[in-house]
C-alpha positions in Angstrom: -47.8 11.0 12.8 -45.8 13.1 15.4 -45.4 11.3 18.7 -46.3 7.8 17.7 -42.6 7.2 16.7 -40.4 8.7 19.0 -36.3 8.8 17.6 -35.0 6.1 20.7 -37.8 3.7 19.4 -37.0 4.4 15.6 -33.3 3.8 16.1 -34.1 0.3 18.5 -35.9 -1.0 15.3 -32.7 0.3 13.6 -30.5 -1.7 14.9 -33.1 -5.0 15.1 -33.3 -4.2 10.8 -29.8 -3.7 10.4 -29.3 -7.6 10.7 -31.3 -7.8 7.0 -29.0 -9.9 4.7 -27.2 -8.1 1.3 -24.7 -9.4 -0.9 -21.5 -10.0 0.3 -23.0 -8.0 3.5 -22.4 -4.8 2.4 -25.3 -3.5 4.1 -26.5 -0.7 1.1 -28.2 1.2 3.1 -29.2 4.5 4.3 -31.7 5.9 6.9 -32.9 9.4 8.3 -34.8 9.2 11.2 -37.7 12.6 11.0 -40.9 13.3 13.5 -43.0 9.9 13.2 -41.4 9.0 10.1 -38.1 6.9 8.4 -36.7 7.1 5.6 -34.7 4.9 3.0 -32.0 5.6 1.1 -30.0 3.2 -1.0 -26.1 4.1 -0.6 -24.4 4.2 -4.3 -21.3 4.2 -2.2 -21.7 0.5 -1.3 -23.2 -1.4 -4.8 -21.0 -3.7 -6.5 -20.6 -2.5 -10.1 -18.9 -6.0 -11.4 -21.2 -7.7 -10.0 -24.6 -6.2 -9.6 -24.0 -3.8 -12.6 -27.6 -3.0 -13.0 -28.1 -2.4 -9.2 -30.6 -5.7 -8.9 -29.0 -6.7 -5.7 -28.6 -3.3 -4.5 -32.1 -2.9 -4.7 -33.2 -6.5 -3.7 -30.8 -6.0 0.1 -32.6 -2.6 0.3 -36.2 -4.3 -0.3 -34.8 -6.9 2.4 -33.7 -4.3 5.3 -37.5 -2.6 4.4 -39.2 -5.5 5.7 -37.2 -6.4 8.4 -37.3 -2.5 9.9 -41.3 -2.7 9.4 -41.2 -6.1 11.4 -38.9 -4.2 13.7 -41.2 -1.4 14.5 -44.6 -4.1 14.8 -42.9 -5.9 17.8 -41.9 -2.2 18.9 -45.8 -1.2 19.1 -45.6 0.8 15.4 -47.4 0.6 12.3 -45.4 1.6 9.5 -47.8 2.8 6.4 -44.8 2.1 3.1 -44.5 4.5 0.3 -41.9 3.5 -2.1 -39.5 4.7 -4.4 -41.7 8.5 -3.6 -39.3 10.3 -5.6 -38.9 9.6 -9.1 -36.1 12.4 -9.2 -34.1 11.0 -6.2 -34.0 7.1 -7.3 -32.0 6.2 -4.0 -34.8 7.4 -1.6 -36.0 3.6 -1.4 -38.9 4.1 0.6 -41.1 6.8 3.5 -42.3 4.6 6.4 -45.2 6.6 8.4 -46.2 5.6 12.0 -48.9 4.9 13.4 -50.2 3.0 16.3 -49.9 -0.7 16.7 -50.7 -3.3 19.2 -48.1 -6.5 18.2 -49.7 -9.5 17.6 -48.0 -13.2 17.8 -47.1 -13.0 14.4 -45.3 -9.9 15.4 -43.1 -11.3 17.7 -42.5 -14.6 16.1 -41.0 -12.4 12.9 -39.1 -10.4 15.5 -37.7 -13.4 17.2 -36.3 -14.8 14.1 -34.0 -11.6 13.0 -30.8 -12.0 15.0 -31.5 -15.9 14.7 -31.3 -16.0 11.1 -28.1 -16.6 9.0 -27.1 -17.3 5.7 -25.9 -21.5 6.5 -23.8 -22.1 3.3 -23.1 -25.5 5.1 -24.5 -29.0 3.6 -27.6 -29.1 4.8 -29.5 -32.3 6.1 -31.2 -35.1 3.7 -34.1 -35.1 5.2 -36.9 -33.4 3.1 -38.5 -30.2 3.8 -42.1 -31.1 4.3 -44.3 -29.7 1.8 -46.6 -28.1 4.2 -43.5 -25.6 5.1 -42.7 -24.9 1.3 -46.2 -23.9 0.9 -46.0 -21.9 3.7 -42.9 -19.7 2.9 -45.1 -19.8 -0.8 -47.5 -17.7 0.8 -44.8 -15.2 2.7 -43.8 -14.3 -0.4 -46.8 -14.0 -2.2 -48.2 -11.9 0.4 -45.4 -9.3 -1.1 -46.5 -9.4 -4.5 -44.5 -12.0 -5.5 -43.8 -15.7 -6.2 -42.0 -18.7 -4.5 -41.5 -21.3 -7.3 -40.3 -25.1 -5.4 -37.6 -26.6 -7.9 -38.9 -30.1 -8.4 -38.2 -31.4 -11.4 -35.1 -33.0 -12.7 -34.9 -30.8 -15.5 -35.7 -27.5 -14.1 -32.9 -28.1 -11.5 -30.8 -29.4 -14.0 -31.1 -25.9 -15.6 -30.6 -24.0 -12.6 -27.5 -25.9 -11.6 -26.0 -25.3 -15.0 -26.9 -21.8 -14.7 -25.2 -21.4 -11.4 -22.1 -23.3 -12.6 -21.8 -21.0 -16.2 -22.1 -18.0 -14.5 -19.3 -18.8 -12.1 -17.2 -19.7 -15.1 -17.8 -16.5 -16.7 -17.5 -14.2 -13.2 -14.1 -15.7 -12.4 -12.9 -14.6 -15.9 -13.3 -10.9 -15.2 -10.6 -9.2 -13.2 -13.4 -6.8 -11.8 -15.9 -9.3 -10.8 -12.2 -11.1 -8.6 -11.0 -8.2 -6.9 -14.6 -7.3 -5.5 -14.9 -11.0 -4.0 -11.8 -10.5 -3.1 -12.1 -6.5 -1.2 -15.9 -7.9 0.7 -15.3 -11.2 1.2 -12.4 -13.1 3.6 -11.0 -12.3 6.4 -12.3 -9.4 7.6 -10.8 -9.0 10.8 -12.1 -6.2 13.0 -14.5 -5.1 9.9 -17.9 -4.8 10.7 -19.4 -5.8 6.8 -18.6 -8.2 4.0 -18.4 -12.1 4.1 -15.6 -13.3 6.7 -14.0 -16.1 6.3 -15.5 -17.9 9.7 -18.9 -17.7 7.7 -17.5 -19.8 4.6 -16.9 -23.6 4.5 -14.2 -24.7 1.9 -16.7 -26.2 0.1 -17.2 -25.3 -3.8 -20.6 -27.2 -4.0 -22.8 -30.0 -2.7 -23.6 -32.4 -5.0 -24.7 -31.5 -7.8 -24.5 -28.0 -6.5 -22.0 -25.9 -7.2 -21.6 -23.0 -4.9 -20.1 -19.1 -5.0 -16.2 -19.5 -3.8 -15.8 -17.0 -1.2 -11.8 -15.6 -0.3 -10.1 -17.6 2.1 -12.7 -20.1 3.6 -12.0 -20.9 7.1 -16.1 -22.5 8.5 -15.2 -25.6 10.4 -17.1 -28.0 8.8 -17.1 -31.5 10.3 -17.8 -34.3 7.3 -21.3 -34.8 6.5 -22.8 -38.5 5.8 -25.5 -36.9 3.9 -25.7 -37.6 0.5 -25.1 -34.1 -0.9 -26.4 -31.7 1.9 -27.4 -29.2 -1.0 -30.9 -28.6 0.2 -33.8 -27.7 -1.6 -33.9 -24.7 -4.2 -36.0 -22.2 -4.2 -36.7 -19.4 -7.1 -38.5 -16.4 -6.1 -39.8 -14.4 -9.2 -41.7 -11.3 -10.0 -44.3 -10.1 -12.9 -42.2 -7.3 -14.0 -38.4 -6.8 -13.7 -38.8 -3.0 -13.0 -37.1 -1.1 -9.7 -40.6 -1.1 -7.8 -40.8 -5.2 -8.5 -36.8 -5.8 -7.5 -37.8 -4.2 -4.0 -40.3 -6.0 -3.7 -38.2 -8.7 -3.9 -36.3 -8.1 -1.0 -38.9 -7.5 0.7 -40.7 -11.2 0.0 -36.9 -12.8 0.7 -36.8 -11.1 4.0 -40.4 -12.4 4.7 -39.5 -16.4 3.2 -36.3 -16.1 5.7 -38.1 -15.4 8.9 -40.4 -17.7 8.4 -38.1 -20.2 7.4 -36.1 -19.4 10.5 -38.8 -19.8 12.7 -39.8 -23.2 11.5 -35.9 -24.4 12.5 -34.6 -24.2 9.2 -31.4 -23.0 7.5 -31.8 -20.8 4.2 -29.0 -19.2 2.4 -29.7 -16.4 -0.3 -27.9 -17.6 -4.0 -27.7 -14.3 -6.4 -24.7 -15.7 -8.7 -26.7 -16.6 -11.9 -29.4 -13.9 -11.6 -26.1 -11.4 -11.7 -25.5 -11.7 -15.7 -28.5 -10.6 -17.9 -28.0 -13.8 -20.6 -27.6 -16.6 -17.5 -30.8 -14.7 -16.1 -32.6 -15.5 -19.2 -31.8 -19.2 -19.2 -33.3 -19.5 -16.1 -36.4 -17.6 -16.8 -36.9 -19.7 -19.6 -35.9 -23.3 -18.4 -37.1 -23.2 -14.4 -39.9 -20.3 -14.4 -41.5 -21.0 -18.1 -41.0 -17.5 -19.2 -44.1 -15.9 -17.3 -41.9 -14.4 -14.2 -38.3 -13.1 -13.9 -36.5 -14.5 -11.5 -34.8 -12.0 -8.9 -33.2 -14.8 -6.5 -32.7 -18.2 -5.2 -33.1 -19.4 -1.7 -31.3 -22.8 -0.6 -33.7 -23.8 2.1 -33.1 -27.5 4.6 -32.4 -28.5 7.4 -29.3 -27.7 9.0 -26.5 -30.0 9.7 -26.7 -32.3 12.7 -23.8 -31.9 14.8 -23.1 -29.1 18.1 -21.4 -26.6 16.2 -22.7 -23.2 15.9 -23.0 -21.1 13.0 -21.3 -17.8 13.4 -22.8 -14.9 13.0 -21.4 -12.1 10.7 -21.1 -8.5 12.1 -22.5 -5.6 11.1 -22.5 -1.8 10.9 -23.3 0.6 13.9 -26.2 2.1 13.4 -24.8 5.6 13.7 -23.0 4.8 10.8 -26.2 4.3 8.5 -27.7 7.7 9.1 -28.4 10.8 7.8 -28.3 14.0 9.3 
């Protein structure tokens, strides 16, 4: 609709979506900016073929800066009506977002507050619990995206997923590939404006029971904990269908569960690791989400650690950078 989204106001909530999370940050992502319209376009350029060989996680970060550009233009006074994946014959056209007008509610601006607040905290996290009130709550985030939150309770679900996590570690670290693109997003990355620097990464392989993706060159301050393990609680988000429509969906439900989760004070960081290899996928399918929904994430969810520190926040690209003519 021509006029209700003027180009300054489309490239504002830009730069508010831009702060979506990705794996290893590398911010997939593509945008054209038309008359009362934006478009998204998933950039080949930046997938990770050792690690997200089938494009899960490419499509997952895309599904993640959707809903965070359609939160972005709420708080901005803009209704964005989603079509996606329009194109069967351009499968990186992600999504058409049409405007129309919008009077932002509370709801809104709470979801809009929480974007440049949010991080991924791969810190120990505090022991105390996570009230079950809250899980249910980020529960319904994501199934209000056509998806579904499962809490990981039991001993020997967890005990299944933290295997899973550990195995597919093992296996990663044995492929040169898989190394050298840990290595190329994630470390130092001084002056860069994407990837995983090393002032985001405690030297940490895992917290208790835990393990943990080891990141290049860890350099997070992290003062000792006297929590027990500071892992957090684990959180599996899982879809009906494992097809491209139900991955960005995905992304779009995680970007929902981490605003919320931000808003309520708590620290969440994104785990991918053992939903990258197709027969560690299956494990956890089977052994945490009883073979009925196919698990496209994990979210570490607590609370975060008790002491004055502050979490850095990673960078990321200009705007200008992200667009197409």
């Amino acid at each position: 609709m021509t006029g209700v989204l003027d180009r300054e106001t489309a490239l504002a909530a830009l730069e508010l979506a831009a702060c979506a999370p990705s794996l290893h940050n590398t911010q997939p992502w593509r945008f054209r900016v038309g008359a009362g319209s934006v478009e998204l376009f998933a950039d080949p350029t930046r997938r990770l073929p050792a690690t997200d060989p089938d494009e899960r996680d490419l499509l997952v970060s895309c599904g993640a800066v959707l809903h965070h550009l359609r939160v972005a233009l709420a708080v901005l006074g803009v209704f964005a009506t989603t079509t996606r994946l329009p194109d069967p014959d351009r499968p990186e056209h992600v999504a058409t977002l049409e405007a129309t007008h919008h009077t932002a509610t509370h709801t809104d601006l709470e979801a809009a507050a929480a974007i440049p607040r949010r991080r991924s905290d791969r810190r120990a996290y505090g022991s105390r619990p996570v009230p079950d009130d809250r899980l249910a709550e980020l529960g319904r985030m994501a199934a209000a995206q056509g998806t579904l939150l499962r809490v990981v309770r039991s001993a020997a679900a967890r005990s299944v997923l933290v295997s899973a996590i550990a195995e597919a570690d093992s296996m990663q670290r044995g492929n040169p590939s898989y190394v050298w693109e840990l290595a190329r997003w994630t470390g130092t990355r001084t002056g860069l404006a994407d990837g995983v620097p090393s002032a985001s990464v405690p030297a940490k392989n895992g917290y208790g029971d835990l393990p943990v993706r080891r990141f290049s060159a860890p350099r997070l301050h992290s003062p000792g904990e006297s929590e027990q393990d500071g892992a957090g609680t684990l959180l599996v988000l899982g879809t009906s269908t494992d097809d491209r429509h139900a991955r960005l969906r995905a992304g779009e439900a995680l970007s929902a569960v981490l605003l919320a989760a931000t808003g309520m004070g708590l620290a969440t960081c994104p785990l991918s690791q053992p939903l990258e290899l197709p027969e560690i996928r299956r494990v956890v399918r089977t052994g945490v989400l009883d073979d009925i929904m196919v698990p496209q994430l994990i979210v570490r969810v607590g609370w975060p650690p008790a002491h004055p520190d502050p979490f850095p926040r990673t960078r990321r690209r200009p705007v200008a950078d992200m667009l197409d003519p």
